[in-house]
C-alpha positions in Angstrom: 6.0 1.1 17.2 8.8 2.3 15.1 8.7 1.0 11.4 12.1 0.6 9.4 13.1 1.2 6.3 14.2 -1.4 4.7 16.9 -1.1 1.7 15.5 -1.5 -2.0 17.6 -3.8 -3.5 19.4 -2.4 -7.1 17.7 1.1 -6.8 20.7 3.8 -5.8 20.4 7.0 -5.1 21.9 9.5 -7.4 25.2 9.4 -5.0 25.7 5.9 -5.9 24.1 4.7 -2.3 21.3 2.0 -1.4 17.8 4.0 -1.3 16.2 2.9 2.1 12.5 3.0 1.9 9.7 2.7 4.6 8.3 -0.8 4.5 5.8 -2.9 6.5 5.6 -6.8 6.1 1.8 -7.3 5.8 -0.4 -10.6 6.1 -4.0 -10.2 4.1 -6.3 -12.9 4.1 -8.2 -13.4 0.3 -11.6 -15.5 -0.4 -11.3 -18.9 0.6 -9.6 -18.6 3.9 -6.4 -18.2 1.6 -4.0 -15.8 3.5 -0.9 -14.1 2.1 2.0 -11.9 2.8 3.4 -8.7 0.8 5.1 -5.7 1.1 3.8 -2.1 1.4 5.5 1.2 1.1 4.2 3.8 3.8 3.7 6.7 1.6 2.8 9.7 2.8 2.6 10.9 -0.8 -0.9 8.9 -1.2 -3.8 10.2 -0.4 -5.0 7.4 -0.5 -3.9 3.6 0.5 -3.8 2.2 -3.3 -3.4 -1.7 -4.4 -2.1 -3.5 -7.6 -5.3 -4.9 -9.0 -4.3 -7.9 -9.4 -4.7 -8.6 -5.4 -8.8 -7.2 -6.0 -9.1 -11.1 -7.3 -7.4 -12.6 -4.5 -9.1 -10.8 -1.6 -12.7 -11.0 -3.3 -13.1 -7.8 -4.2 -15.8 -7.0 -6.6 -14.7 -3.9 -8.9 -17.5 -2.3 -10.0 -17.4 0.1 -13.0 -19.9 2.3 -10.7 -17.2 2.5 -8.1 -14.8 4.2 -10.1 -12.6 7.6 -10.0 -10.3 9.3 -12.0 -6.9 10.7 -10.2 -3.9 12.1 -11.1 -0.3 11.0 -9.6 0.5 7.8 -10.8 0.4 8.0 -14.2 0.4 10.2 -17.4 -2.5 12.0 -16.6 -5.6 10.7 -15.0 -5.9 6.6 -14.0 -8.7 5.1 -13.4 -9.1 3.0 -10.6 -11.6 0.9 -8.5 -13.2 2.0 -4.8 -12.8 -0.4 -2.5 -11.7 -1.1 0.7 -8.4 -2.9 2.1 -7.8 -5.7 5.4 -4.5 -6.5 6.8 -2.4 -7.0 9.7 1.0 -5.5 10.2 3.3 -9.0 11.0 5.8 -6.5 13.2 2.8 -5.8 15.0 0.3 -7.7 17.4 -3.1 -7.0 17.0 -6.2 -7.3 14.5 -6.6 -6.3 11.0 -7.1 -3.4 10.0 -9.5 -2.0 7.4 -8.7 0.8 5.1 -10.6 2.4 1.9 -8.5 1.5 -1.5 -7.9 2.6 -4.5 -7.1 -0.2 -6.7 -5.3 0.3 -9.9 -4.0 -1.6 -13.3 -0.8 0.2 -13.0 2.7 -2.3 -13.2 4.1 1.1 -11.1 2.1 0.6 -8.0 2.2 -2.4 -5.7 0.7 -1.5 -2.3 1.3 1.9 -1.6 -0.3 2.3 2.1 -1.6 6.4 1.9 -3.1 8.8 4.5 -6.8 7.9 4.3 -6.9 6.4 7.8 -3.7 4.2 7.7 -1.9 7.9 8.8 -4.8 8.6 11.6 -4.2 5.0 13.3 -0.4 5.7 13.5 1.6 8.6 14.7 3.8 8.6 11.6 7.0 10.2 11.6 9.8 9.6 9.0 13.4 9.2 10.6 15.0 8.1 8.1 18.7 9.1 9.4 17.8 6.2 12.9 
């Protein structure tokens, strides 16, 4: 399955052009049998696939101050963020979900950034970005 790249609405490049980015629709199901939809940047730059913790509430994940990590990346310095793990279906896709480990972070810089921990070994990905 090819993935697109999807053009990033008011973000231009430093030739005055549209920045196209690599973008899944995804469809996540949270406690409750509540389901929603986001976006997620394929980011081969990740190590690891790393959430907005604000959707740790929503999906019913318990962040445990003895499930944490310092990295660097993201941030001045070293971030803290939560271990967890991440489910999802890809909406371009048919199939099941998919379960990946997450990072999950108080950062108003990071959204869903899907990384190479195991996203990267279920996919052959290969960034095309000129088709």
């Amino acid at each position: 399955m090819k993935f697109r790249y999807w053009t990033t609405s008011g973000v231009l490049d430093t030739r005055g052009r549209m920045v196209k980015r690599p973008m899944l629709e995804l469809e996540f199901f949270g406690k409750n049998g509540l389901k929603t939809n986001a976006i997620g940047l394929i980011d081969s730059g990740a190590d690891t696939t790393m959430l907005n913790i604000q959707y740790a509430d929503f999906l019913g994940v318990k962040l445990d101050k003895k499930n944490t990590r310092s990295i660097l990346g993201v941030g001045n310095g070293t971030v803290l963020v939560y271990v967890s793990s991440f489910r999802f279906k890809i909406k371009q896709m048919e199939g099941n979900e998919i379960e990946v480990p997450a990072w999950y972070i108080d950062s108003n810089n990071v959204d869903i950034l899907l990384g190479q921990e195991a996203f990267f070994e279920m996919f052959k990905i290969k960034f095309e970005k000129d088709h």
